[in-house]
N, C-alpha and C positions, 0 to 999 in steps of 0.2 A: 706681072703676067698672070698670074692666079689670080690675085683681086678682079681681075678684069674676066675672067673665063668663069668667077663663081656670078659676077653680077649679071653678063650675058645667058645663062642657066637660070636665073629668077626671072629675069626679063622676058626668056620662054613659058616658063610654070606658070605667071601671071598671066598673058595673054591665051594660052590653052584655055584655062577658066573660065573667060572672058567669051571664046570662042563657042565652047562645047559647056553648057549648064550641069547639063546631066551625070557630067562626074559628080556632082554634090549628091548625094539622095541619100537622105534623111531618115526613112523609112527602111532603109536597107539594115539589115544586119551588124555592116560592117562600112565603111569608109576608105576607100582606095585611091590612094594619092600618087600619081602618076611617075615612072623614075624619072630620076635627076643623074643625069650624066655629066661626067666631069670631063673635062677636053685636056686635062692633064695627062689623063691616062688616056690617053686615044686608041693604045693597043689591047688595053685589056678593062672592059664594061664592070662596071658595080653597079648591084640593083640593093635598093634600103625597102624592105617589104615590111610596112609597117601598118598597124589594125590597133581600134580605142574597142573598147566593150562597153554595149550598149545601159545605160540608166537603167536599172530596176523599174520596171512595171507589170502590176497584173498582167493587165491584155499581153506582154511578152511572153508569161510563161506557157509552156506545153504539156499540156495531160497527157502522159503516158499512160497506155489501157495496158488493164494487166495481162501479164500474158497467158496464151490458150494453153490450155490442156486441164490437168487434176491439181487441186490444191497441196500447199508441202504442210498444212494443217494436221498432227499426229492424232488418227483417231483410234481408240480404247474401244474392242469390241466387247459388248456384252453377251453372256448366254445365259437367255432367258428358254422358258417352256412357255410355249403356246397354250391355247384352251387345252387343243388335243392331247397336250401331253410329251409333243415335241418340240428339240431342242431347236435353236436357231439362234445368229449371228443378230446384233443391231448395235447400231451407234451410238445408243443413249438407254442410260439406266433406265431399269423397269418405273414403271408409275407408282406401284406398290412400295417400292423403296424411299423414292422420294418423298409420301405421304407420310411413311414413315419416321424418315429424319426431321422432318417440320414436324409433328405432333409430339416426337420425343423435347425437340428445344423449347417449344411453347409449354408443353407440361412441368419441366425443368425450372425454367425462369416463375411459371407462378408458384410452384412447390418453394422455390429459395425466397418467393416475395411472402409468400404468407409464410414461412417460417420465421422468416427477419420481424415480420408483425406481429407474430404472438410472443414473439421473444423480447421484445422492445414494452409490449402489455406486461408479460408478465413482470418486467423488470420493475414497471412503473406499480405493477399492483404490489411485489413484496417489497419495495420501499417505501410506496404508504402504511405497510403494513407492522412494519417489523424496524423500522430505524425513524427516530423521534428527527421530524424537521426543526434547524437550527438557523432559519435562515430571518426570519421576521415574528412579529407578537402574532399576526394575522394567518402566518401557517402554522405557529406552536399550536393556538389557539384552539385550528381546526383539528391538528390533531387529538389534543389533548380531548376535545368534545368527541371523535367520532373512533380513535385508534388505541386509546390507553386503556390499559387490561384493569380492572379491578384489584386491591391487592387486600390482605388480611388487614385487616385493624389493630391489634395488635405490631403487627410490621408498619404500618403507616403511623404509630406512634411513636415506635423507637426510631422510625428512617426522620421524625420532625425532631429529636430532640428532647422528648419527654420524658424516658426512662428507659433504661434499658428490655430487652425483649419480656422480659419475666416479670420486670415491676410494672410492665404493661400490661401485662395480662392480670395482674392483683389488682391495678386501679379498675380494669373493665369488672371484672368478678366483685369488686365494691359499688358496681355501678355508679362509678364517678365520672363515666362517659356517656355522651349524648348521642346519638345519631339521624340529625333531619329530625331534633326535637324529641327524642324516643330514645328513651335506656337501652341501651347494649350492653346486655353481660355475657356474650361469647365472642370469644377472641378471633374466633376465626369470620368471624361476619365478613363478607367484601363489602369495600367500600373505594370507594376514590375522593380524595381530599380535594381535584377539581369540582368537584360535580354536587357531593356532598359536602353538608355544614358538620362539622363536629367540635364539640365543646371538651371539655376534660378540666374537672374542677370550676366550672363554670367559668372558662377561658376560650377561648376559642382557636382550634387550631389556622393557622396560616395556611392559606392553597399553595404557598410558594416553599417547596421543598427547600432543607439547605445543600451546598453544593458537597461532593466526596470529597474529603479530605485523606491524607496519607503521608503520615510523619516517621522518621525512622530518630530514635532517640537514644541517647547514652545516659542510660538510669544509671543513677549513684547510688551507692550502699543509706538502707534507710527508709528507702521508700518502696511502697507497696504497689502491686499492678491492681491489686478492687478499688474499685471507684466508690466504694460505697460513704455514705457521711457520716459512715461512725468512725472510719479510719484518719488518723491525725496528717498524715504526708502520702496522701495518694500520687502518682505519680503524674495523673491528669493535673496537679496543681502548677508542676513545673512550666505550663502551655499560659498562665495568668497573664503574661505577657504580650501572648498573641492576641488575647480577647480585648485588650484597652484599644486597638482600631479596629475592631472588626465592624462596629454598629459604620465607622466611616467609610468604609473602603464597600460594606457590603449593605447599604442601607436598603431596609424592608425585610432581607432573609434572617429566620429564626438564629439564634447559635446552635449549632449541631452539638452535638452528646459524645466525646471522643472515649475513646475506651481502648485497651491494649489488644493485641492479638497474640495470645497463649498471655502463659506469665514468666517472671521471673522472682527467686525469692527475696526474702527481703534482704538479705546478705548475699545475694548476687548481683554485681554491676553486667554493664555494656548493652548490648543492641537488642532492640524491643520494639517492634511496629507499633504505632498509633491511629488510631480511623476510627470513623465514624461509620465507616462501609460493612454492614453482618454479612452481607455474601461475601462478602474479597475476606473477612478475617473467618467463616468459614470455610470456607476454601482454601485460605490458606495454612489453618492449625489442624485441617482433617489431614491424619494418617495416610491416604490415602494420595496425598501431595507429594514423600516420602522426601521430604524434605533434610536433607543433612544440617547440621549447626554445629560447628563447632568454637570450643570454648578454651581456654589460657588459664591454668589451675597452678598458683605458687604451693607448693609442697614444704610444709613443717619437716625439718630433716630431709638426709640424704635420700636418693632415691638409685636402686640398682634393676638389673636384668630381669630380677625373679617380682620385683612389683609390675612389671612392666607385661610379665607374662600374665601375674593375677588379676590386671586391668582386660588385657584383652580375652582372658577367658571369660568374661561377664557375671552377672548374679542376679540373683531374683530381686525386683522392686516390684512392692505392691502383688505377690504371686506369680509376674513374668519374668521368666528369664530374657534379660537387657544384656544383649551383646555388644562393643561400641564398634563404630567403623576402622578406626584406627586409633592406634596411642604412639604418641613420638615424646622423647626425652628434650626438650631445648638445650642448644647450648648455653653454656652460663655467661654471665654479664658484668662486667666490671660493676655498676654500678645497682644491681640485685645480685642479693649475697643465696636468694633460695633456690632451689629449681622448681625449672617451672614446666609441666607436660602440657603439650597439644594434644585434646580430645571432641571426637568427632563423634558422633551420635545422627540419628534420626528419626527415633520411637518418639523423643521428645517426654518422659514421664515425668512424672514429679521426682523432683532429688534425686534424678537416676545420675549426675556423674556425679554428684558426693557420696551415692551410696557405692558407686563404682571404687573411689580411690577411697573409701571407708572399707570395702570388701578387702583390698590388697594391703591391710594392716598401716595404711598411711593418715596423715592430716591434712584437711585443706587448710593455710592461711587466707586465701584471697580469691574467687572464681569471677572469671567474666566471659561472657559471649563476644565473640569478635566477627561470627559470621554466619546468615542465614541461607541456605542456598547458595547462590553466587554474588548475594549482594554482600560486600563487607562493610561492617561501620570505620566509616572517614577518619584516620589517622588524627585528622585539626577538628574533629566535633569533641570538644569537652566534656565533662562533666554535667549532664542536666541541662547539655544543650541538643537541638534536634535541627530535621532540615525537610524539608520538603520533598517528599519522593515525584519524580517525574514520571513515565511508561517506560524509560529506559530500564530504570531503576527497578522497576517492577518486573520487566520481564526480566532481570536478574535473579529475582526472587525465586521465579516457581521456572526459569528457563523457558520463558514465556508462553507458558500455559495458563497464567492469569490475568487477564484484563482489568484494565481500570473503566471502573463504571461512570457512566456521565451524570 
Protein backbone atom coordinates (compact mmCIF):
# COMPACT_ATOMS: atom_id res chain seq x y z
CA UNK A 1 0.00 0.00 0.00
CA UNK A 2 2.90 2.49 0.64
CA UNK A 3 4.91 1.19 -2.41
CA UNK A 4 2.09 2.04 -4.35
CA UNK A 5 1.17 5.57 -2.78
CA UNK A 6 5.09 6.62 -3.04
CA UNK A 7 5.11 5.58 -6.81
CA UNK A 8 1.68 7.51 -7.58
CA UNK A 9 3.56 10.96 -5.81
CA UNK A 10 6.59 10.50 -8.49
CA UNK A 11 4.27 9.82 -11.05
CA UNK A 12 2.66 13.32 -10.16
CA UNK A 13 6.37 15.20 -9.56
CA UNK A 14 7.32 13.96 -13.16
CA UNK A 15 4.45 15.09 -15.00
CA UNK A 16 4.12 18.67 -13.13
CA UNK A 17 7.67 19.22 -14.77
CA UNK A 18 6.67 18.21 -17.85
CA UNK A 19 3.72 20.46 -17.53
CA UNK A 20 5.07 23.81 -16.16
CA UNK A 21 9.13 24.42 -17.33
CA UNK A 22 9.60 27.33 -15.41
CA UNK A 23 9.90 25.52 -12.11
CA UNK A 24 13.47 24.91 -13.40
CA UNK A 25 15.41 28.39 -13.64
CA UNK A 26 18.65 28.44 -13.62
CA UNK A 27 19.51 31.66 -13.09
CA UNK A 28 17.66 31.99 -10.12
CA UNK A 29 19.29 32.22 -6.79
CA UNK A 30 17.86 29.16 -5.45
CA UNK A 31 15.93 25.98 -6.99
CA UNK A 32 12.56 25.19 -5.55
CA UNK A 33 11.19 21.79 -5.89
CA UNK A 34 7.75 21.39 -5.54
CA UNK A 35 6.12 19.34 -2.04
CA UNK A 36 5.69 15.88 -2.13
CA UNK A 37 2.68 14.72 -0.24
CA UNK A 38 2.32 11.47 1.14
CA UNK A 39 -1.25 9.72 1.15
CA UNK A 40 -0.23 7.86 4.25
CA UNK A 41 -0.68 10.59 6.35
CA UNK A 42 -3.81 12.10 4.72
CA UNK A 43 -4.69 13.80 8.17
CA UNK A 44 -1.66 15.55 8.74
CA UNK A 45 0.69 17.34 5.60
CA UNK A 46 4.54 17.32 5.51
CA UNK A 47 6.36 19.79 3.57
CA UNK A 48 10.52 18.98 2.82
CA UNK A 49 11.72 22.80 2.02
CA UNK A 50 14.78 22.11 0.62
CA UNK A 51 17.57 24.90 -1.32
CA UNK A 52 21.41 23.91 -3.21
CA UNK A 53 23.66 26.97 -3.07
CA UNK A 54 24.64 28.48 -5.97
CA UNK A 55 28.55 27.56 -7.81
CA UNK A 56 30.94 30.47 -7.02
CA UNK A 57 31.19 33.18 -9.60
CA UNK A 58 32.51 36.44 -10.08
CA UNK A 59 29.40 37.91 -11.84
CA UNK A 60 27.59 36.42 -8.48
CA UNK A 61 29.15 38.46 -6.07
CA UNK A 62 27.66 41.79 -4.65
CA UNK A 63 29.60 45.04 -3.86
CA UNK A 64 28.55 46.31 -0.69
CA UNK A 65 29.14 50.32 -0.69
CA UNK A 66 30.38 51.38 2.23
CA UNK A 67 28.31 52.80 4.50
CA UNK A 68 27.35 56.71 4.85
CA UNK A 69 28.34 59.03 7.29
CA UNK A 70 32.14 59.72 9.07
CA UNK A 71 34.93 57.37 8.86
CA UNK A 72 35.88 54.98 12.31
CA UNK A 73 39.60 56.09 11.02
CA UNK A 74 41.34 57.37 14.64
CA UNK A 75 42.74 60.76 13.85
CA UNK A 76 45.84 62.44 15.88
CA UNK A 77 45.29 66.11 16.00
CA UNK A 78 48.17 68.31 15.72
CA UNK A 79 48.76 71.93 17.12
CA UNK A 80 50.68 73.69 15.08
CA UNK A 81 51.15 77.88 14.84
CA UNK A 82 50.11 79.61 11.78
CA UNK A 83 52.20 82.56 10.01
CA UNK A 84 50.27 84.72 12.43
CA UNK A 85 51.42 83.17 15.35
CA UNK A 86 48.25 81.36 16.14
CA UNK A 87 47.48 78.13 17.32
CA UNK A 88 45.16 75.69 15.44
CA UNK A 89 43.99 72.01 15.09
CA UNK A 90 45.05 69.77 11.81
CA UNK A 91 45.22 66.26 10.94
CA UNK A 92 48.68 65.91 9.82
CA UNK A 93 52.01 66.80 11.08
CA UNK A 94 53.57 70.12 10.39
CA UNK A 95 55.87 70.15 6.97
CA UNK A 96 58.64 71.40 8.92
CA UNK A 97 58.75 68.21 10.96
CA UNK A 98 58.57 65.99 8.29
CA UNK A 99 61.50 67.65 6.46
CA UNK A 100 63.07 67.29 9.40
CA UNK A 101 62.99 63.59 10.14
CA UNK A 102 64.02 62.85 6.32
CA UNK A 103 67.16 65.07 6.45
CA UNK A 104 68.02 63.54 9.99
CA UNK A 105 67.84 59.68 8.47
CA UNK A 106 69.66 60.56 5.21
CA UNK A 107 72.40 62.55 7.03
CA UNK A 108 72.66 59.45 9.70
CA UNK A 109 73.06 56.66 7.07
CA UNK A 110 75.88 58.77 5.06
CA UNK A 111 77.69 59.75 8.30
CA UNK A 112 77.57 55.52 9.38
CA UNK A 113 78.60 54.89 5.47
CA UNK A 114 81.69 57.13 5.36
CA UNK A 115 82.65 56.29 8.79
CA UNK A 116 82.44 52.28 8.04
CA UNK A 117 84.93 53.71 4.81
CA UNK A 118 87.48 55.29 6.43
CA UNK A 119 87.58 52.63 9.02
CA UNK A 120 87.95 49.92 6.64
CA UNK A 121 91.00 52.56 4.85
CA UNK A 122 92.39 52.91 7.69
CA UNK A 123 92.54 49.39 8.57
CA UNK A 124 93.84 48.48 5.21
CA UNK A 125 96.60 51.46 5.51
CA UNK A 126 97.98 50.21 9.15
CA UNK A 127 98.25 46.75 8.03
CA UNK A 128 100.28 47.60 5.11
CA UNK A 129 101.87 49.53 7.34
CA UNK A 130 102.80 48.02 10.59
CA UNK A 131 102.34 43.95 10.04
CA UNK A 132 104.83 42.22 7.52
CA UNK A 133 102.57 40.24 4.82
CA UNK A 134 103.04 36.26 5.13
CA UNK A 135 100.91 35.31 2.62
CA UNK A 136 103.15 34.90 -0.88
CA UNK A 137 106.93 35.79 -2.15
CA UNK A 138 105.02 38.55 -4.39
CA UNK A 139 103.45 40.33 -1.13
CA UNK A 140 106.64 39.65 1.07
CA UNK A 141 108.29 41.10 -1.67
CA UNK A 142 106.37 44.29 -2.00
CA UNK A 143 106.59 44.74 1.34
CA UNK A 144 109.85 44.41 2.02
CA UNK A 145 110.68 46.88 -1.11
CA UNK A 146 108.02 49.62 -0.09
CA UNK A 147 107.17 49.11 4.06
CA UNK A 148 110.46 47.70 5.90
CA UNK A 149 112.10 50.29 8.24
CA UNK A 150 115.80 50.66 7.84
CA UNK A 151 117.69 49.19 10.93
CA UNK A 152 121.27 49.79 12.44
CA UNK A 153 124.13 47.87 10.83
CA UNK A 154 125.58 46.88 13.54
CA UNK A 155 121.82 45.10 14.66
CA UNK A 156 121.51 43.73 11.09
CA UNK A 157 124.84 41.95 11.73
CA UNK A 158 124.14 40.40 15.04
CA UNK A 159 120.15 39.67 13.94
CA UNK A 160 122.35 37.57 10.51
CA UNK A 161 124.56 35.74 12.66
CA UNK A 162 127.92 37.39 12.61
CA UNK A 163 128.85 38.26 16.04
CA UNK A 164 127.36 39.34 18.73
CA UNK A 165 126.26 43.17 19.01
CA UNK A 166 129.67 44.56 20.34
CA UNK A 167 132.00 42.28 18.13
CA UNK A 168 129.89 43.94 15.53
CA UNK A 169 130.61 47.14 16.18
CA UNK A 170 134.74 46.15 16.38
CA UNK A 171 134.48 44.51 12.89
CA UNK A 172 132.54 47.90 11.51
CA UNK A 173 135.29 50.29 13.62
CA UNK A 174 137.95 47.86 11.69
CA UNK A 175 136.27 48.57 8.60
CA UNK A 176 135.94 45.18 7.70
CA UNK A 177 132.48 46.04 6.52
CA UNK A 178 131.25 47.17 3.12
CA UNK A 179 128.14 48.95 2.32
CA UNK A 180 126.94 49.35 -1.58
CA UNK A 181 130.78 48.96 -2.08
CA UNK A 182 131.75 51.78 0.47
CA UNK A 183 133.47 51.23 4.02
CA UNK A 184 131.26 51.85 6.91
CA UNK A 185 132.83 52.49 10.01
CA UNK A 186 129.79 53.69 12.17
CA UNK A 187 127.58 51.44 13.65
CA UNK A 188 124.78 53.09 13.58
CA UNK A 189 124.61 53.69 9.62
CA UNK A 190 120.84 52.40 8.50
CA UNK A 191 120.84 50.03 6.19
CA UNK A 192 118.37 47.19 5.02
CA UNK A 193 119.92 44.01 4.04
CA UNK A 194 116.91 43.82 1.40
CA UNK A 195 117.75 46.62 -0.56
CA UNK A 196 121.39 47.01 0.30
CA UNK A 197 124.51 44.69 -0.55
CA UNK A 198 126.83 44.33 2.43
CA UNK A 199 130.09 42.24 2.57
CA UNK A 200 131.91 41.73 6.01
CA UNK A 201 135.31 40.13 5.54
CA UNK A 202 134.79 40.03 2.09
CA UNK A 203 131.72 37.73 2.54
CA UNK A 204 128.64 38.79 1.63
CA UNK A 205 125.88 38.91 3.89
CA UNK A 206 122.48 36.89 2.83
CA UNK A 207 119.23 39.15 2.23
CA UNK A 208 117.46 36.16 3.98
CA UNK A 209 117.26 36.71 7.71
CA UNK A 210 117.63 33.63 9.94
CA UNK A 211 114.30 32.65 11.75
CA UNK A 212 113.95 33.59 16.06
CA UNK A 213 114.86 30.76 17.85
CA UNK A 214 114.04 30.10 21.74
CA UNK A 215 115.32 27.25 23.68
CA UNK A 216 115.00 26.85 27.42
CA UNK A 217 118.01 24.49 28.65
CA UNK A 218 119.09 22.62 31.83
CA UNK A 219 122.99 23.77 31.94
CA UNK A 220 125.07 21.33 33.92
CA UNK A 221 127.76 22.22 36.34
CA UNK A 222 130.86 23.21 34.02
CA UNK A 223 129.78 25.00 31.57
CA UNK A 224 129.86 28.72 31.02
CA UNK A 225 126.97 31.21 29.61
CA UNK A 226 130.01 33.59 27.16
CA UNK A 227 130.05 32.34 24.06
CA UNK A 228 133.13 33.60 23.55
CA UNK A 229 136.23 31.18 21.58
CA UNK A 230 138.49 31.29 24.15
CA UNK A 231 136.20 29.51 26.63
CA UNK A 232 136.71 25.53 26.43
CA UNK A 233 132.74 24.42 27.29
CA UNK A 234 130.52 27.21 26.33
CA UNK A 235 127.23 26.34 26.77
CA UNK A 236 126.06 27.15 23.06
CA UNK A 237 128.31 23.83 22.36
CA UNK A 238 125.61 21.64 23.99
CA UNK A 239 122.98 22.96 20.64
CA UNK A 240 126.06 20.92 18.18
CA UNK A 241 123.37 18.59 17.68
CA UNK A 242 120.79 20.82 16.41
CA UNK A 243 123.26 22.26 13.75
CA UNK A 244 124.03 18.52 11.88
CA UNK A 245 120.28 19.21 10.07
CA UNK A 246 119.83 22.47 10.08
CA UNK A 247 121.60 23.18 6.42
CA UNK A 248 118.45 20.26 5.58
CA UNK A 249 115.56 21.22 7.11
CA UNK A 250 116.36 25.09 6.44
CA UNK A 251 118.30 25.25 3.17
CA UNK A 252 119.39 28.88 2.09
CA UNK A 253 119.04 30.47 5.68
CA UNK A 254 122.33 31.54 7.41
CA UNK A 255 122.86 29.57 11.11
CA UNK A 256 121.84 32.11 13.59
CA UNK A 257 124.36 33.06 16.56
CA UNK A 258 122.38 31.65 19.70
CA UNK A 259 123.60 33.23 22.91
CA UNK A 260 122.08 32.94 26.80
CA UNK A 261 119.65 35.33 28.21
CA UNK A 262 121.30 36.63 31.73
CA UNK A 263 123.94 33.97 32.96
CA UNK A 264 124.45 31.48 35.25
CA UNK A 265 127.81 30.54 37.12
CA UNK A 266 129.86 28.08 36.27
CA UNK A 267 129.04 26.04 39.30
CA UNK A 268 125.43 26.75 38.92
CA UNK A 269 123.14 24.19 37.12
CA UNK A 270 119.28 24.29 35.89
CA UNK A 271 117.14 26.81 33.62
CA UNK A 272 118.69 29.21 31.30
CA UNK A 273 117.07 30.78 28.14
CA UNK A 274 118.71 30.40 24.64
CA UNK A 275 118.05 32.89 21.50
CA UNK A 276 119.18 34.35 19.14
CA UNK A 277 116.45 37.09 19.63
CA UNK A 278 118.57 40.75 21.43
CA UNK A 279 115.13 42.26 21.85
CA UNK A 280 113.13 39.39 23.58
CA UNK A 281 116.66 38.69 25.70
CA UNK A 282 116.60 42.41 26.33
CA UNK A 283 113.53 42.58 27.44
CA UNK A 284 113.66 39.94 29.21
CA UNK A 285 116.99 40.36 31.61
CA UNK A 286 115.99 44.27 31.99
CA UNK A 287 115.13 44.85 35.73
CA UNK A 288 112.48 46.45 34.75
CA UNK A 289 110.64 42.86 33.76
CA UNK A 290 110.77 42.21 37.65
CA UNK A 291 111.04 39.07 37.09
CA UNK A 292 111.11 36.44 40.04
CA UNK A 293 113.62 33.14 39.74
CA UNK A 294 113.71 31.06 41.92
CA UNK A 295 116.36 28.49 42.90
CA UNK A 296 117.03 24.85 45.12
CA UNK A 297 120.18 25.39 47.31
CA UNK A 298 121.66 21.92 49.23
CA UNK A 299 123.11 23.41 52.40
CA UNK A 300 126.52 21.95 53.78
CA UNK A 301 125.28 21.23 57.63
CA UNK A 302 122.30 21.62 59.47
CA UNK A 303 120.18 24.47 58.94
CA UNK A 304 117.83 26.33 61.95
CA UNK A 305 115.21 29.31 62.46
CA UNK A 306 117.93 32.10 63.06
CA UNK A 307 119.77 31.18 59.37
CA UNK A 308 116.53 31.56 58.00
CA UNK A 309 115.99 34.79 59.50
CA UNK A 310 119.65 35.99 58.37
CA UNK A 311 118.52 35.00 54.65
CA UNK A 312 115.58 36.89 54.68
CA UNK A 313 117.10 40.03 56.15
CA UNK A 314 119.31 40.37 53.05
CA UNK A 315 122.95 41.86 52.36
CA UNK A 316 124.83 44.13 50.26
CA UNK A 317 126.05 42.51 46.66
CA UNK A 318 128.11 44.61 44.64
CA UNK A 319 127.07 47.96 47.09
CA UNK A 320 123.08 46.99 46.92
CA UNK A 321 121.32 45.92 49.42
CA UNK A 322 119.62 42.38 47.98
CA UNK A 323 116.62 41.50 49.76
CA UNK A 324 115.11 37.86 48.60
CA UNK A 325 111.31 37.29 47.99
CA UNK A 326 111.02 34.46 50.09
CA UNK A 327 113.24 31.62 52.06
CA UNK A 328 111.54 28.22 52.75
CA UNK A 329 113.25 25.31 54.63
CA UNK A 330 112.37 21.78 52.46
CA UNK A 331 111.48 19.07 53.96
CA UNK A 332 113.99 16.36 53.94
CA UNK A 333 114.24 13.21 51.87
CA UNK A 334 114.99 9.79 52.29
CA UNK A 335 117.16 9.58 49.68
CA UNK A 336 119.20 13.40 50.22
CA UNK A 337 120.75 13.41 53.41
CA UNK A 338 121.38 17.65 53.17
CA UNK A 339 118.80 20.36 53.41
CA UNK A 340 117.78 21.95 51.05
CA UNK A 341 116.11 25.86 51.10
CA UNK A 342 113.76 27.34 48.47
CA UNK A 343 115.01 30.74 47.29
CA UNK A 344 113.33 33.38 45.43
CA UNK A 345 114.76 36.49 44.18
CA UNK A 346 114.15 38.94 41.38
CA UNK A 347 117.02 41.75 41.22
CA UNK A 348 118.84 38.95 39.53
CA UNK A 349 122.63 40.04 40.56
CA UNK A 350 125.66 38.41 40.19
CA UNK A 351 126.09 35.60 43.13
CA UNK A 352 123.38 37.25 44.97
CA UNK A 353 121.84 33.86 46.51
CA UNK A 354 125.36 32.61 47.37
CA UNK A 355 126.24 35.64 48.86
CA UNK A 356 122.80 35.55 50.58
CA UNK A 357 123.34 32.00 52.26
CA UNK A 358 127.27 33.07 52.54
CA UNK A 359 125.69 36.22 54.67
CA UNK A 360 123.77 33.78 57.19
CA UNK A 361 127.19 31.97 58.08
CA UNK A 362 126.20 28.76 55.85
CA UNK A 363 127.62 26.69 52.74
CA UNK A 364 126.31 25.96 49.40
CA UNK A 365 127.00 22.29 48.30
CA UNK A 366 124.86 22.47 45.04
CA UNK A 367 122.55 25.52 43.56
CA UNK A 368 120.26 25.31 40.66
CA UNK A 369 117.47 27.52 39.09
CA UNK A 370 114.21 25.61 38.74
CA UNK A 371 112.09 28.66 37.63
CA UNK A 372 111.92 31.86 35.80
CA UNK A 373 108.68 33.77 36.03
CA UNK A 374 105.96 31.16 35.64
CA UNK A 375 107.82 29.05 33.32
CA UNK A 376 109.41 26.17 35.16
CA UNK A 377 112.07 23.87 33.80
CA UNK A 378 110.43 20.29 32.71
CA UNK A 379 110.90 17.67 35.50
CA UNK A 380 112.19 14.97 32.23
CA UNK A 381 114.52 17.62 30.51
CA UNK A 382 117.92 16.33 31.64
CA UNK A 383 120.98 17.31 32.11
CA UNK A 384 122.45 19.42 28.92
CA UNK A 385 119.34 18.85 27.32
CA UNK A 386 116.84 21.68 25.97
CA UNK A 387 113.32 22.14 24.27
CA UNK A 388 111.84 24.37 22.13
CA UNK A 389 109.87 27.24 23.61
CA UNK A 390 106.53 27.72 22.10
CA UNK A 391 104.26 31.43 22.87
CA UNK A 392 102.59 29.44 25.43
CA UNK A 393 105.76 29.11 27.10
CA UNK A 394 106.84 32.44 26.59
CA UNK A 395 103.93 34.16 27.84
CA UNK A 396 104.80 32.19 31.10
CA UNK A 397 107.74 33.84 31.16
CA UNK A 398 107.23 37.53 31.52
CA UNK A 399 102.94 36.73 32.24
CA UNK A 400 102.57 37.66 28.86
CA UNK A 401 104.06 40.73 28.44
CA UNK A 402 106.70 39.41 25.91
CA UNK A 403 106.11 38.49 22.57
CA UNK A 404 107.82 36.31 20.36
CA UNK A 405 109.22 38.10 17.33
CA UNK A 406 108.56 36.66 13.66
Amino acid sequence: MAAAATAASLHFFSSSLVANPSLICCGSLQRRIPLIRSCATATKQTEFNISFAVPYKKENLVKVPPPPGPTSQLLVPWVVRDGNGNLKLQSKPPASLLHAILDEKTTKKKKNRDKTMATVLANKASSLSSTEPKHSKAARRFYNQNFRQAQRLSKVLAAAGVASRRSSEELIFQGRVTVNGSVCKIPQTPVDPFKDTIYVNGNRLSKKLPPKLYFALNKPKGYICSSGEKESKPVTSLFDGYWKNWDKSNRGLPRPRLFTVGRLDVGTSGLIIVTNDGEFAQRLAHPSSNLSKEYIAAIEGSVNRRHLVAISGGTLVNGSQCVPDSVELLPVQQEISRSRLRIVVHEGRNHEVRELVKNAGLQIHSLKRVRIGRYRLPSDLGLGKYVELKQADLDLLAGGNIQRNS
